[in-house]
Phi, psi and omega in degrees: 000308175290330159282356138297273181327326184288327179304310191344277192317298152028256189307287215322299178330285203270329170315294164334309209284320199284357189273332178283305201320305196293331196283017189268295170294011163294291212300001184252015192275167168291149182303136180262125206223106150289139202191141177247027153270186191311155184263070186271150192270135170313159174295129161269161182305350175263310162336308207296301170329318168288347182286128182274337175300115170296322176244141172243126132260122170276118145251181209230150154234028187238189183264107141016284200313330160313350187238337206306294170332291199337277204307299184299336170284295175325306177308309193287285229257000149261039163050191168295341190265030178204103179293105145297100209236137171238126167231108182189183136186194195292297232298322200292138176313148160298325199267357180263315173279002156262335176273338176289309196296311170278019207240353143098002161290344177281142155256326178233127184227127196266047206297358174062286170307134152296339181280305169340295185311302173301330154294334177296274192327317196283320157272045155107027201244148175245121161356122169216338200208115140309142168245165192071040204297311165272026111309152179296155172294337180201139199234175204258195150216164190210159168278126206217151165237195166281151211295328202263330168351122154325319193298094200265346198212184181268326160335307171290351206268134163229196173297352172264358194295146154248150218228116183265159203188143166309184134269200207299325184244008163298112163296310169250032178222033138204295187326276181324318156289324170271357148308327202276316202263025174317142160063057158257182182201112193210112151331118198237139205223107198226176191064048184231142171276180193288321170281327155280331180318296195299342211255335169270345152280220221352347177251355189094000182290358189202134174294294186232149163236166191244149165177156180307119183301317171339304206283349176219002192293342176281334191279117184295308179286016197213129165253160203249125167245350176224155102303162162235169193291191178278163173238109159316102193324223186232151182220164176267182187225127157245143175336149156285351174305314180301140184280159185320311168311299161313324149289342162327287193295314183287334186283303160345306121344295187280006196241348188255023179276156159328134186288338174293310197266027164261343186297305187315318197295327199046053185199169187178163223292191191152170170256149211269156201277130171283139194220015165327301175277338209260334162308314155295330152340281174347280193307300148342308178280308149352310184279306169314321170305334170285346189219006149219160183278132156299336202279325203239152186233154313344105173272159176245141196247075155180179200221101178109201170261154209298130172285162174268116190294109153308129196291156185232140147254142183310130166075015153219128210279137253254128160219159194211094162290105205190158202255148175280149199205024178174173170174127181254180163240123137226097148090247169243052205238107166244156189244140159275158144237134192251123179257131181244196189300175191014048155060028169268115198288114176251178187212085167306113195233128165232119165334134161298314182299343201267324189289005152290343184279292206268167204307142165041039174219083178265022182198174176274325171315285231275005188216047143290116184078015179255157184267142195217160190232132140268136201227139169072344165258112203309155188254135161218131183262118154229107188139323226122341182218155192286072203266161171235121199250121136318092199236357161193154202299293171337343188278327188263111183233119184278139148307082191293328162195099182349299190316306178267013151248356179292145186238039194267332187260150188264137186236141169286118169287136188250305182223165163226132192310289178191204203257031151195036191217146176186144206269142185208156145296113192268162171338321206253004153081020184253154210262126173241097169326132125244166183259135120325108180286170195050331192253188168192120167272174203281190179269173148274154178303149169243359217206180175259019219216318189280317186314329180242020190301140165255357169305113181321302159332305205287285186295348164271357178274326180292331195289313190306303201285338164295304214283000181265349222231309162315288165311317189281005176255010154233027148280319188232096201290155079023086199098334156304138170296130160227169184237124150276122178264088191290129153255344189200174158253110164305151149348303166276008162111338186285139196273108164279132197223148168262137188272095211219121152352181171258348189267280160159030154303139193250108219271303205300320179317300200284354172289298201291324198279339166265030154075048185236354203191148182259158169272099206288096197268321174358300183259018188298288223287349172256019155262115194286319175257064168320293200305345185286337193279332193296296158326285172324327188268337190277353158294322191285322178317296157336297201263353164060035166273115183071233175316351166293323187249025136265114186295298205286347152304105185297115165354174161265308171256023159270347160301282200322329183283337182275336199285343191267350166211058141284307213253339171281353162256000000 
């Protein structure tokens, strides 16, 4: 009996012991985080112990409530032993949220600008998210007045006009702006978000604003007078405070969050944003900061004396044909002298690095006596003499032969083709095909076969390429003059040309912005005005026009590639 009873106690003893064991090992399992991003497994309880940071601060330039998810999720998967704190809101300054990032108050920081991002990036900050995930990578910014404004261009613009502009570290309602608006002299009104920006054009308290074209592109009552080149978004950052291992664990954490807080948060994996060109911007805008007070009005967005613009007419794209006659070195600078039309002298200043760049200029030498087209770049006189400073490889184009390149001579249009081929007369009544240089429509029907097709692929290649063939056919009239820029010969004999009005509208520009036609970068290096098409199309893009809002449209020329080889099997 009694040794009975000691069994009893026993069982009793290791049953307990084995009812603790299991609720010991429950408490270790890792937090289970439903999330339909990639499936990296929530942080364990083991992890958590290694994070050495006691505290996170997000900081913010949106209302707190967006983050809040964030912030209740961090807290669930590193516990009580780490305080989660948001310190932001829409209201904080660009230039207060660069003194947190340098003063290393931020641990995770959601700087939005791109100029921000870069300030993050110059102090110690490491790559962890892109934001704005379901955005285009890149949006322009842009200068607008009220819809009724004298004002049509950057041109009108004088000293006495005033201008609302972000603050110091807004990429695109200042950094961007005040580049655009080099050897301007202008009233300046500053620090404002975008909606105030808008609200002091509109009342007449400011002639023009600076701002992200998204933010006003809608507005009926605000006209667009600029554009700017694209600009690359904001990404997120974590501190240098955090030891390596802790960024580790977080960025792992934020990219494995649930998809509603990664939406409210705005941000989500990615490749980190190139910021190269937006540096030059940069540098460029500094230097005016450097040498006039923002503080005191009129400023001049230029440094020394004012360069002289040369006039342009509004809306047309700027070209200067002329043979190269001369060439110095200065410094990392090379300079041309360029003889142009009537024996008119310009002075060419191109970056060495950049004159490494372009097509068929494999020296300074070897492009003496060549005939060369400058493109997109304003003439400024100083001294006395006319210079054209080169600032992309695109701008500077060598001539292999003038004749078929002059965009001087006029051709008749005889038929239009499809939405990017058209039949024209040259002066000598002889008959030309051309190809549309830069772009690609979709294709036409070509055949009674195509015309009745029930292939879904088919009928949606046709449907795109009439309707591109449609515009351009109430662009381009049966007997209108245009000018050709040839750059090449297709394959089928056809002259590839860039296409331009008698006003000198650029007929490929406006199919891509109007989301009817792609930009065929295959052949992008025999386009001289890449950048424009290029612009165009990522505006169209933006804005999800036509073939832009249709899922189910295929390229042309990945149409073209299955059909050929459909028919080869």
């Amino acid at each position: 009996m009694f040794h009975s009873k000691n069994i009893q106690i026993y069982i009793n003893f290791f049953t307990i012991i084995g009812v603790l064991a299991l609720f010991s090992c429950s408490s270790r399992e890792p937090i289970k985080v439903t999330s339909t991003a990639s499936p990296i497994s929530s942080i364990s309880k083991t992890e958590e112990q290694k994070l050495k940071a006691t505290t996170l601060t997000i900081g913010i330039l949106s209302p707190p409530k967006y983050y809040q998810g964030l912030a209740n999720y961090l807290k669930q998967q590193f516990g009580n032993k780490v305080q989660i704190v948001i310190d932001g809101d829409e209201k904080l300054s660009y230039e207060e949220a660069r003194k947190r990032m340098i003063n290393k108050e931020w641990d995770i920081a959601f700087p939005q600008s791109p100029m921000l991002s870069i300030a993050a990036k110059n102090n110690g900050y490491s790559y962890a998210a892109r934001m704005f995930p379901d955005s285009p990578p890149y949006y322009q910014a842009t200068l607008f007045t009220k819809a009724n404004s004298p004002i049509k261009s950057i041109s009108d613009l004088k000293p006495t006009h005033t201008i609302a502009m972000g603050d110091f570290n807004s990429a695109s309602s200042f950094y961007v702006a005040a580049y655009d608006l080099y050897g301007k002299t202008l009233k300046v009104n500053m620090g404002h978000k975008s909606s105030k920006i808008k609200e002091l054009v509109k009342t007449g308290k400011a002639d023009v604003g600076a701002a992200a074209y998204i933010a006003v592109k809608n507005d009926e009552n605000l006209r667009i007078i600029h554009l700017s080149k694209l600009i690359p978004g904001g990404n997120v950052y974590l501190s240098p405070k955090l030891s390596e291992s802790d960024r580790q664990i977080i960025t792992k954490i934020l990219l494995n969050a649930p998809a509603d807080i990664r939406k409210d948060a705005n941000y989500g994996a990615g490749q980190e944003h190139d910021y190269s060109q937006l540096l030059k911007i940069s540098e460029r805008t500094e230097k005016i900061l450097e040498c006039n007070p923002f503080a005191k009005n009129p400023v001049d967005f230029f440094c020394g004396n004012k360069p002289k613009i040369m006039p342009d007419t509004p809306g047309k794209i700027l070209e200067i044909l002329g043979k190269i006659n001369g060439w110095t070195k200065k410094g990392e600078f090379e300079s041309f002298k360029l003889l142009g039309d009537k024996n008119k002298v310009y002075e060419v200043i191109i970056p060495e690095k950049i004159f490494n760049q372009i097509p068929d200029a494999p020296n300074s030498i070897s492009i003496q006596g060549q005939n060369v087209k400058i493109i997109n770049v304003t003439p400024q006189e100083q001294g006395g003499i006319i210079q054209l400073k080169v600032t992309e490889p695109n701008q500077f184009i060598v001539l292999k032969d003038i004749s078929q390149s002059s965009t001087d001579s006029n051709y008749q249009v005889k038929q239009i083709d499809d939405g990017d081929t058209i039949t024209v007369n040259d002066t000598s009544n002889q008959e030309i095909r051309v190809r549309f240089a830069c772009i690609d429509t979709a294709e036409t029907p070509k055949s009674d076969a195509d015309k009745n097709t029930d292939n879904p692929a088919d009928k949606n290649q046709f449907l795109w390429g009439n309707r591109a063939k449609e515009r351009l056919e109430s662009i381009i009239k049966v007997g209108d003059q245009v000018k050709l820029n040839i750059v090449d010969t297709d394959r089928y004999g056809r002259k590839v040309a860039e296409v331009r009005l008698g006003d000198g509208t650029f007929v490929q520009q406006i199919l891509v912005k109007e989301g009817l036609a792609m930009v065929y970068r295959q052949y992008l290096k025999n386009c001289a005005s890449a950048d424009i098409v290029e612009q165009a199309e990522a505006e169209a893009k933006q804005q999800r026009l036509n073939i832009w809002a249709d899922s189910q449209f295929t390229a042309p020329w990945d149409w073209r590639s299955r059909k050929r080889a459909a028919k080869k099997s």
